[in-house]
Steps between C-alpha positions, in 0.01 A plus 500: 500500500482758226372477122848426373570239763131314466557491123830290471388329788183400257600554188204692470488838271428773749182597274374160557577548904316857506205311298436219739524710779235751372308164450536457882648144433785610682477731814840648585535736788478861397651798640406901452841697477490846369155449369573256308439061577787286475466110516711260706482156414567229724633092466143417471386739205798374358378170508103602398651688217684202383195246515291757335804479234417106460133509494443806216731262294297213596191697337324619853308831467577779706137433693553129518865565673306807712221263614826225589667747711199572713414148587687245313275196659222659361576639198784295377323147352238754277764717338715189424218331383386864256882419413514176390149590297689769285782300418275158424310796229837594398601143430174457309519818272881384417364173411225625311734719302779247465230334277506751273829570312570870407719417174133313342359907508646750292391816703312561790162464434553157349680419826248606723241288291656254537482547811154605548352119608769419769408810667165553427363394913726719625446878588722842444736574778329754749786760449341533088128477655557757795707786535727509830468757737804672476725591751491828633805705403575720794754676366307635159226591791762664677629645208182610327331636791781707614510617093127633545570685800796634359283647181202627731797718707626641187192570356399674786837688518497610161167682531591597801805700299231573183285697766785668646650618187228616348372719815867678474507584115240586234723369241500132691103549550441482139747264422387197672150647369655283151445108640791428310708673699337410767537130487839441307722591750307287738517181270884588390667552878285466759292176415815293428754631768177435707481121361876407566502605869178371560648151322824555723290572818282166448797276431680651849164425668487154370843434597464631809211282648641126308666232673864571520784200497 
């Protein structure tokens, strides 16, 4: 079954497929063709893709629904228990700020104070305390990297022509003497015609080596 086909058979978006299969929560069988990997899904990733569906709405995290598919016996009372712990804090911070009506404040810090006593035992989410380590984004690696190679070729191409043209003419020899004329035509044409097809050449890579539908 292809991307198009496991989509309206899930109603998932095809981003959110790709995503949980990069998070391994779904393993579908993978082919090389042409260099590239194409996935095949079968009746049963159709179904794991559909309870994975139910239990992200439910509120599971990605780990907790991970740890499930490994070994549900184990792993299964703990993360619904983590669950039902979120949503009983949940509960409690609406409750706590039920008791406090927004139209008695006239701007925000007034709000918040009062405010300030219902929530005073409780602590800052750990997304505003700790910064997330961020996904890596293969294709900007792709993409720069490939951009850097691109710039060390031309460089070394241009002087490569500097050297040559100045070892054929006198007039070309004192020229590029001026630094100004040496550099400017470097910076002008060479660095960015260098930039886009070293831009291009990362993009092709990256789309070259990702999963394919």
């Amino acid at each position: 079954m292809k991307m198009k086909e496991i989509c309206e058979a899930t109603g998932l978006t095809e981003r959110a497929v790709r995503f949980y299969v990069q998070e391994q929560l779904v393993m579908p069988h993978t082919q090389r063709r042409g260099g590239r990997t194409w996935l095949d899904f079968s009746e049963t990733d159709v179904e794991r893709l559909r309870a994975i569906a139910v239990l992200r709405k439910a509120g599971f995290t990605i780990e907790e629904i991970r740890s499930m598919g490994l070994d549900y016996q184990k792993n299964a009372p703990a993360a619904a228990f983590a669950l039902r712990q979120r949503l009983r804090a949940a509960i409690d911070s609406y409750e706590r700020v039920s008791s406090a009506d927004a139209a008695q404040a006239d701007n925000l810090e007034n709000y918040a104070a009062l405010l300030e006593r219902e929530v005073a035992c409780r602590n800052l989410p750990s997304t505003d305390q700790y910064s997330p380590a961020a996904r890596l984004n293969w294709e900007s690696i792709w993409e720069n990297l490939c951009m850097i190679l691109a710039v060390i070729l031309a460089l070394r191409l241009y002087a490569c022509l500097v050297n040559a043209l100045s070892g054929f003419s006198d007039l070309f020899f004192y020229a590029f003497m001026n630094i100004l004329v040496l550099i400017l035509p470097f910076v002008i044409f060479v660095l960015p015609i260098a930039l886009v097809l070293g831009s291009k050449a990362g993009k092709w890579l990256y789309q070259h080596f990702e999963y394919i539908p």
